[in-house]
C-alpha positions in Angstrom: -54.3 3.4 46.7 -54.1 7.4 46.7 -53.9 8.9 49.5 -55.5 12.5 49.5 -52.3 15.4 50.7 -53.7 16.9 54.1 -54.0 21.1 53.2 -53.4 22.3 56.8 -53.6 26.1 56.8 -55.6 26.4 53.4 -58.7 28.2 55.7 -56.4 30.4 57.9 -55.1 31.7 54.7 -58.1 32.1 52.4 -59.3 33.9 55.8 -56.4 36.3 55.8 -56.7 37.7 51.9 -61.1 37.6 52.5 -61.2 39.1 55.8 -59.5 42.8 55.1 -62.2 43.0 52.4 -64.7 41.6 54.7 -64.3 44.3 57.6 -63.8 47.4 55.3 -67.5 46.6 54.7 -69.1 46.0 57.4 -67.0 48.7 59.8 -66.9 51.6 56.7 -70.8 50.8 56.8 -71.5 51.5 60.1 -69.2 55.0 60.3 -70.6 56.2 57.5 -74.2 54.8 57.5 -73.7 56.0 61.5 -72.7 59.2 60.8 -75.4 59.6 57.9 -78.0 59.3 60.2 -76.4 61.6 63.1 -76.6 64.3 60.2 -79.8 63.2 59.5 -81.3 63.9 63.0 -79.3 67.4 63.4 -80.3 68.9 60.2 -84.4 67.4 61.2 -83.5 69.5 64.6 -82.0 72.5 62.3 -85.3 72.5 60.5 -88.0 72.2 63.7 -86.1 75.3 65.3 -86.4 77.3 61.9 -90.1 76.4 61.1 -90.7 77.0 64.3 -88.9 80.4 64.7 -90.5 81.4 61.5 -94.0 80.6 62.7 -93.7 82.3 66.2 -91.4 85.8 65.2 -93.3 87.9 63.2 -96.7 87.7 64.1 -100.2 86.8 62.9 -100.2 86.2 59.1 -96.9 86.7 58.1 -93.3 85.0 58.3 -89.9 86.3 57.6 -88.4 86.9 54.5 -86.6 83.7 52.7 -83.3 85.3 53.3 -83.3 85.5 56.9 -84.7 82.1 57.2 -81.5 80.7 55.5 -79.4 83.3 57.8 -81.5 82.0 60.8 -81.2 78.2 59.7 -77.5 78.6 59.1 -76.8 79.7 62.5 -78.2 76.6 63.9 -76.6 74.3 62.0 -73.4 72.4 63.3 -70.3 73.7 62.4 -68.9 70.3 61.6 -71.4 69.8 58.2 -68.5 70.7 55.4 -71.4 69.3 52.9 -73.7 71.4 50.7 -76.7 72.7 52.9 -79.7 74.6 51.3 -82.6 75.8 52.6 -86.4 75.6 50.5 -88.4 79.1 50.8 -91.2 78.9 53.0 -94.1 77.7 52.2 -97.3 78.8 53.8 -100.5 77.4 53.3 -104.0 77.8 54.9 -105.2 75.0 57.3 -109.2 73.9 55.9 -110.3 72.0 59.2 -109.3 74.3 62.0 -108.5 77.5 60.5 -105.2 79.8 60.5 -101.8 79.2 58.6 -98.8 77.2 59.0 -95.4 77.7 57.4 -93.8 74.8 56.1 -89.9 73.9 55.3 -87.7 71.9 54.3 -84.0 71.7 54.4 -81.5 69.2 52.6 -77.9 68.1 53.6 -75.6 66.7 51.9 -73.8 63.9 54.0 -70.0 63.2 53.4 -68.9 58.8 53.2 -65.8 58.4 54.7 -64.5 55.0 53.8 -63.5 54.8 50.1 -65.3 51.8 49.4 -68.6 53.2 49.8 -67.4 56.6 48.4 -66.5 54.7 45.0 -70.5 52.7 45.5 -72.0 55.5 45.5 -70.6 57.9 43.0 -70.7 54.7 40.9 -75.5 53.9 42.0 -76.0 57.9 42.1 -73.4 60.1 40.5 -72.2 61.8 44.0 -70.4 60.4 46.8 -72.4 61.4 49.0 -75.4 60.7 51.0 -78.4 62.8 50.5 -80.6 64.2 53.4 -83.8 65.9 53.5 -86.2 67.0 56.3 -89.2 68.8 56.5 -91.2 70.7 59.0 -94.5 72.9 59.1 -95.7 74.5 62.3 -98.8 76.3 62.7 -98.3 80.3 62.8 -100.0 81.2 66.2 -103.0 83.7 66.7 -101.5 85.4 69.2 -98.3 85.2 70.1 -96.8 85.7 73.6 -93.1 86.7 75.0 -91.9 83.5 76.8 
């Protein structure tokens, strides 16, 4: 009769070649997925101050200019971000149901990966290895506006 060899240590190895592999996955996914969406709620705060500044600074009607919008939304914006940051003009539109105007923006960030693995996936799905972010806001411009 044959007798089958015992493997001892077969698992403990297929373990050790699999499991580097294994954690560069899951861990690179939650620091960059993690800091993707830590970007993603600063730039959605960068672009509530700024719609909201632009509503309330000039007065009845109007807005500022595009220009100082993108000066006013750059000096909110963490000085960390080392990706692409651009700010849409304004847009300002007349509200139907209750009368007035609102200004409405919306800002984008580009998000850095920092684990090569998912730097490689995603200039290989999209074209950039990055992780796109975009955020909008519209606040209503005020009838009368106060000093606080």
């Amino acid at each position: 009769m044959f007798r089958k060899k015992k493997r001892k240590g077969q698992a403990i190895v297929e373990m050790a070649l699999v499991f580097p592999f294994f954690l560069l996955i899951i861990v690179g996914g939650i620091i960059d997925f993690g800091f993707a969406f830590y970007n993603f709620l600063a730039l959605q705060q960068v672009v509530n101050d700024t719609a909201q500044w632009a509503a309330e600074s000039q007065g009845k009607d109007t807005v500022p200019s595009s220009s100082e919008i993108t000066s006013y939304a750059n000096s909110r914006r963490p000085a960390w971000w080392t990706g692409t940051f651009t700010v849409s003009p304004p847009v300002i539109e007349d509200l139907t149901s209750t009368g007035g105007k609102y200004v409405s923006l919306i800002m984008t960030y580009e998000s850095p990966t920092y684990t090569p693995f998912y730097q490689i996936i995603f200039e290989a799905t999209t074209g950039a290895s990055h992780i796109r972010l975009a955020a909008q806001a519209a606040y209503k411009i005020p009838e009368l506006v106060t000093t606080r």
